[in-house]
C-alpha positions as a LaTeX table, in Angstrom:
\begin{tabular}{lrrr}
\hline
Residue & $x$ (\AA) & $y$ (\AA) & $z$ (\AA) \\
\hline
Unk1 & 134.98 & $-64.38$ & 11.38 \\
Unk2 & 136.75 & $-60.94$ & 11.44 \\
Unk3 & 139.38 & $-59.66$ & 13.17 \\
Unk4 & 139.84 & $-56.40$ & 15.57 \\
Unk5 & 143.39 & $-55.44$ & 15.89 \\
Unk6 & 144.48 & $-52.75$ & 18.67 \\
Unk7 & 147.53 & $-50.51$ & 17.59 \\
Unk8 & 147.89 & $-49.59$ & 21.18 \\
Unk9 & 148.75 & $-52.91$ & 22.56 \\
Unk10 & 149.31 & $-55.36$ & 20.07 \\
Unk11 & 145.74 & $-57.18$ & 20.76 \\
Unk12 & 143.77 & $-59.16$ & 18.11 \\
Unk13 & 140.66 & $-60.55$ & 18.72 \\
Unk14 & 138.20 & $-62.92$ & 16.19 \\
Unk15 & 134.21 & $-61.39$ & 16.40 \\
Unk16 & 131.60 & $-62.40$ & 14.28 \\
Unk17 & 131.14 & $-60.35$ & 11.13 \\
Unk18 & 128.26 & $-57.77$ & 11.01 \\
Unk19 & 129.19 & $-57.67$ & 14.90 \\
Unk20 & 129.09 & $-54.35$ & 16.90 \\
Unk21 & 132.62 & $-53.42$ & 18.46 \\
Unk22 & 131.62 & $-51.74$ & 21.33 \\
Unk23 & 131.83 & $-54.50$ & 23.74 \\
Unk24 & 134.92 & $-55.25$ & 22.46 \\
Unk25 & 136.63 & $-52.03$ & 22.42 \\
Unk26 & 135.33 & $-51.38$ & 25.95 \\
Unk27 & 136.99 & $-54.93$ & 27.39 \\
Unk28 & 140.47 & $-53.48$ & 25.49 \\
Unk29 & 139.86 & $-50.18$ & 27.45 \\
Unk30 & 138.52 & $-47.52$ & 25.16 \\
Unk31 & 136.34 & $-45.16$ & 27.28 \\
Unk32 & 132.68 & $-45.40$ & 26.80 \\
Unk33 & 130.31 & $-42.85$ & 28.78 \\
Unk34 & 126.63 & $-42.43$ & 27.07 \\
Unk35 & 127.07 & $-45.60$ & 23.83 \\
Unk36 & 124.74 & $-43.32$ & 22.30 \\
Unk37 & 127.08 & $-41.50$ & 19.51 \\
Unk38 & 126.30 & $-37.70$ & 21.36 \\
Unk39 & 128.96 & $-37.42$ & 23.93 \\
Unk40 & 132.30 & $-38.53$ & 21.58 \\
Unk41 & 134.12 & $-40.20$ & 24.41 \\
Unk42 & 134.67 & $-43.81$ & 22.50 \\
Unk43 & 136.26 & $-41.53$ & 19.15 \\
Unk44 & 138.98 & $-43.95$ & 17.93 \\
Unk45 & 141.11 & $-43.83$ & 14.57 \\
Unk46 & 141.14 & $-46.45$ & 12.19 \\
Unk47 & 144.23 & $-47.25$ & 10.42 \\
Unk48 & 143.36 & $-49.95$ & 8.29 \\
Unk49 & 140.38 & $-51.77$ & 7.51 \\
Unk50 & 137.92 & $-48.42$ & 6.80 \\
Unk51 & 135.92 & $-50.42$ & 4.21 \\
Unk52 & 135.59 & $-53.45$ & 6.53 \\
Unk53 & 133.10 & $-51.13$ & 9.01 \\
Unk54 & 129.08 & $-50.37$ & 8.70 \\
Unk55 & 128.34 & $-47.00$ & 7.24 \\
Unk56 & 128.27 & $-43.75$ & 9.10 \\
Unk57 & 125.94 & $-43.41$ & 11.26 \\
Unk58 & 123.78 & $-40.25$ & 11.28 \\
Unk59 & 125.41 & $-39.88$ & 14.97 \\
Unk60 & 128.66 & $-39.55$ & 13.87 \\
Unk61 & 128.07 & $-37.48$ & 10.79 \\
Unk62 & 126.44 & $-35.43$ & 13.50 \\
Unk63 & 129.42 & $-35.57$ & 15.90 \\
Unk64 & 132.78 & $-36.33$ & 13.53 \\
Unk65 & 131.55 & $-33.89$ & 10.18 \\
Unk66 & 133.57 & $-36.12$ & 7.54 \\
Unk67 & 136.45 & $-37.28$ & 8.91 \\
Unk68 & 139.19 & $-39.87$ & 7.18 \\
Unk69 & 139.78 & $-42.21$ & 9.89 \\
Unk70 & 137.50 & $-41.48$ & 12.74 \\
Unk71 & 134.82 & $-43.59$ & 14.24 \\
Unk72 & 132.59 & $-43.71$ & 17.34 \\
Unk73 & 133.48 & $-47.46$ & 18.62 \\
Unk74 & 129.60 & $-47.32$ & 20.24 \\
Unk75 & 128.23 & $-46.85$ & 16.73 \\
Unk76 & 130.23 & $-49.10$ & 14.20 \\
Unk77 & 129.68 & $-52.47$ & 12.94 \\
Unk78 & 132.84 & $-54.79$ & 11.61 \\
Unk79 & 131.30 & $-56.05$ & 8.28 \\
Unk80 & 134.14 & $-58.56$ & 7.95 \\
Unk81 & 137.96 & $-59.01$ & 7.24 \\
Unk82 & 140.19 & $-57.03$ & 9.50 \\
Unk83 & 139.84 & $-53.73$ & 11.06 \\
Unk84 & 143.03 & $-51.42$ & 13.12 \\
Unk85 & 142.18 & $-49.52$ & 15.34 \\
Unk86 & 144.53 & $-46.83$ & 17.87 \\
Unk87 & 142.36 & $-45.22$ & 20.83 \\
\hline
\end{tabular}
């Protein structure tokens, strides 16, 4: 199992690894509007854990360039171990 953990309010919740965040995010209250990587509504910055996420997605090259510690939460995948996240 890995772990989400939510800067903003303390939250940590178990999800399976190789699990999509989106739903997750969304329940914590991170605003999703298309979950297609285009519109860049569901941007959120990782502070720890980078490694622990899928690869960039061509959507978020597309959207983010090359960025240190952004992600679109509608696009990443937690591989395992423990991701933070602020939104």
């Amino acid at each position: 199992m890995a772990k989400l953990k939510f800067e903003n309010n303390g939250e940590e919740i178990e999800v399976d690894d190789r699990s999509a965040i989106a739903d997750v995010c969304e329940e914590i209250g991170v605003p999703f509007a298309c979950t297609e990587g285009v519109c860049g509504t569901c941007v959120i910055e990782v502070v720890e854990g980078m490694d622990n996420l899928s690869s960039f997605t061509q959507e978020e090259e597309d959207f983010l360039g090359d960025p240190d510690t952004e992600r679109l939460a509608c696009q990443c995948q937690i591989k395992s171990g423990i991701v933070t996240i602020k939104y």
